[in-house]
C-alpha positions in Angstrom: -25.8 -204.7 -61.9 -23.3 -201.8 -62.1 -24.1 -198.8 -59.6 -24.7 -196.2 -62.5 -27.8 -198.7 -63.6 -30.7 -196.9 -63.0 -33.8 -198.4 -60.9 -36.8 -197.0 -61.4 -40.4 -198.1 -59.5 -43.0 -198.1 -62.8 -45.5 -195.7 -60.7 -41.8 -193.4 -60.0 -41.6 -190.5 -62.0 -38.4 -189.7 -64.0 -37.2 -186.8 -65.3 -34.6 -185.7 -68.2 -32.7 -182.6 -68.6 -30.5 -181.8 -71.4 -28.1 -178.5 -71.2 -24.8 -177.2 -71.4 -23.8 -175.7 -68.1 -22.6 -171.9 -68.0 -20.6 -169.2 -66.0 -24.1 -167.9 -65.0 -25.5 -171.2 -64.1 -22.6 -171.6 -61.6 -22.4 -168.2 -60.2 -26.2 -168.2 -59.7 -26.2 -171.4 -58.0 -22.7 -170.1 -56.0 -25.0 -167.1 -54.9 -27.9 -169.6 -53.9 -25.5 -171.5 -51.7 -23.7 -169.1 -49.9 -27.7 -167.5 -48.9 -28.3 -171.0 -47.0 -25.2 -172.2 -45.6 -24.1 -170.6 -42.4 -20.8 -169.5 -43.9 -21.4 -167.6 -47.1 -24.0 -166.0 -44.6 -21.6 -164.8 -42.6 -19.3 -163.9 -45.9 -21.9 -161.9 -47.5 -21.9 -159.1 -44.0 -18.5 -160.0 -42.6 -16.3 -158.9 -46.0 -18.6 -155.3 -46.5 -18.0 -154.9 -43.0 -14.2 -155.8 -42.8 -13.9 -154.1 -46.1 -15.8 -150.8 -45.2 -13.2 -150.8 -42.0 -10.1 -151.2 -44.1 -10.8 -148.4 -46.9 -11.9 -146.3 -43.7 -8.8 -147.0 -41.6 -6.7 -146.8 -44.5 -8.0 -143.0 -45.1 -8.0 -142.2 -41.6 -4.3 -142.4 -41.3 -4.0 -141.0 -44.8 -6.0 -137.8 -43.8 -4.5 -137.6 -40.4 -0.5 -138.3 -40.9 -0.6 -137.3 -44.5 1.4 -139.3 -45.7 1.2 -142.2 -48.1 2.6 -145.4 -47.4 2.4 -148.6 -47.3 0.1 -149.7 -44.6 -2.5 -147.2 -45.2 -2.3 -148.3 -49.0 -2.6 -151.9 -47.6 -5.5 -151.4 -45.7 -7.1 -149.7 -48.6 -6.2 -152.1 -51.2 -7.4 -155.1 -48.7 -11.0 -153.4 -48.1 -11.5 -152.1 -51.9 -10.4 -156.5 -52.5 -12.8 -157.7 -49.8 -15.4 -155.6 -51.6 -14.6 -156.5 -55.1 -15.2 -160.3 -53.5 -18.5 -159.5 -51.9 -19.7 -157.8 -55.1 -18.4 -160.2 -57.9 -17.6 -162.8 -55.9 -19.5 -165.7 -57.2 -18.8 -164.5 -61.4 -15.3 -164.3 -60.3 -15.3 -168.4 -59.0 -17.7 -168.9 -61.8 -15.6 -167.8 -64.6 -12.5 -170.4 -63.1 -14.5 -173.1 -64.4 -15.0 -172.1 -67.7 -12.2 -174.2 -69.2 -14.1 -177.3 -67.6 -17.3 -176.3 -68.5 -16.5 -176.2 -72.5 -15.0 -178.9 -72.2 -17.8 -181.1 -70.3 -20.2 -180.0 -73.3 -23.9 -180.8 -73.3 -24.8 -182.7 -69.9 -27.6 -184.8 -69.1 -29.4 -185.4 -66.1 -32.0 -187.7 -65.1 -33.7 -187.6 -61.8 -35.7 -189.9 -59.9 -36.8 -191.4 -57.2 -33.0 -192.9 -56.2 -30.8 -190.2 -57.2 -29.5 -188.0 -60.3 -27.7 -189.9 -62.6 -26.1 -186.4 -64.5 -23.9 -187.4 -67.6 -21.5 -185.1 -69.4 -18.5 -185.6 -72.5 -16.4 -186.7 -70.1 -17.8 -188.7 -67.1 -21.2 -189.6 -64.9 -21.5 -189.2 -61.9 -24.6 -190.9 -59.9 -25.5 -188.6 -57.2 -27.7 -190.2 -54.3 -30.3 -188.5 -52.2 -27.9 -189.0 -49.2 -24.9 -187.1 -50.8 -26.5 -184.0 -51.7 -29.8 -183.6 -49.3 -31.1 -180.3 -49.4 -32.2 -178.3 -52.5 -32.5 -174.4 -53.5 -34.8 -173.4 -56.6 -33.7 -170.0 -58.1 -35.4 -168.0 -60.9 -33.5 -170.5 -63.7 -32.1 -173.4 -62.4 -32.6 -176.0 -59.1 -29.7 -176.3 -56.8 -28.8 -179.9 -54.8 -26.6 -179.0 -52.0 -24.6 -181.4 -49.5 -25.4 -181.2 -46.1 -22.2 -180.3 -44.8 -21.5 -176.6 -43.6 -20.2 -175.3 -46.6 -21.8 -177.0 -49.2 -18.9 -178.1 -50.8 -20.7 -180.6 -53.1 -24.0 -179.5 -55.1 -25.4 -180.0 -58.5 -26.9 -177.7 -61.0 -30.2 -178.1 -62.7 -31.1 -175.3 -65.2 -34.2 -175.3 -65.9 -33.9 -174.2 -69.5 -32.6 -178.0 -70.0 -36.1 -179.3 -68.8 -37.4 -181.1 -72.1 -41.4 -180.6 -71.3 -42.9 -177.5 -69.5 -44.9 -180.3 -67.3 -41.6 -181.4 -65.9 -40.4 -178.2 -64.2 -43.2 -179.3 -61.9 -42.3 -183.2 -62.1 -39.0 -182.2 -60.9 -39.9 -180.2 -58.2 -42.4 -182.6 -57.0 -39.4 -185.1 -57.1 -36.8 -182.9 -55.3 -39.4 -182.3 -52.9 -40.3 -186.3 -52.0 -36.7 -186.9 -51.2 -34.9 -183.3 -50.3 -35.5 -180.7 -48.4 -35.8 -177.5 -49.9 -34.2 -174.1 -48.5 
């Protein structure tokens, strides 16, 4: 038996999903991520805050040298940037994958109780409880995050791919049984 062979128990629900993934899908589930990981927490105050200091600093010596050069400019330009990234942030990383995204076409996922086995144009990838043990549900999609601090790895679910309105609560009830939810 090859590892991408699914086993399912007969009393083991299973669920199917069937979407094409999108710039928003990503950014929202960017956004979800960096509200529970311990680093995009400190992102989301730490770049306002270094920002709001650089623009200020950056006017300060503006207003009191009057003159215009470069490191006042600097500090401006690096606080208006670290605002631009706390603002749009999450569309900006979201739009780099576009390319890939197109080209991956229509995914499909199906969950159960040993994993996600999620499908696309180009590859599968079998994604065990272990990898990615922690979830986040949003308003339009469920989120499997890795455990590690960042989050690096994690998996969108949109729920707009959910083939029967029972299974937004089949896949919850899933997710729940074998991840811990933020």
């Amino acid at each position: 038996m090859n590892t991408n062979d699914q086993v399912v128990r007969p009393d083991e629900r299973t669920v199917e999903l069937v979407y094409r993934t999108t710039t928003a899908d990503i950014a929202q589930a960017l956004r979800a991520r960096d509200a529970h990981t311990a680093a995009g927490r400190r992102k989301r105050w730490l770049f306002p805050v270094g920002g709001t200091f650089g623009m200020g600093v950056g006017v300060l010596v503006v207003v009191t040298d009057g003159t215009v050069a470069g490191a006042p400019l600097g500090m401006m330009g690096a606080g208006l940037l670290l605002w631009v990234i706390t603002l749009f942030g999450p569309r900006l990383q979201a739009r780099a994958f576009r390319g890939l995204l197109e080209r991956a076409g229509e995914t499909r996922a199906v969950i159960d109780g040993s994993g996600a086995l999620v499908t696309a144009a180009s590859c599968e990838s079998r994604i065990g409880w272990a990898a990615q043990p922690r979830y986040v549900e949003t308003a339009d999609a469920f989120v499997m995050l890795s455990d590690d601090k960042q989050a690096v790895a994690m998996t969108v679910l949109p729920k707009r791919g959910i083939q029967a309105p029972a299974d937004a609560d089949a896949l919850r009830a899933v997710l729940d049984a074998n991840l811990r939810r933020l």
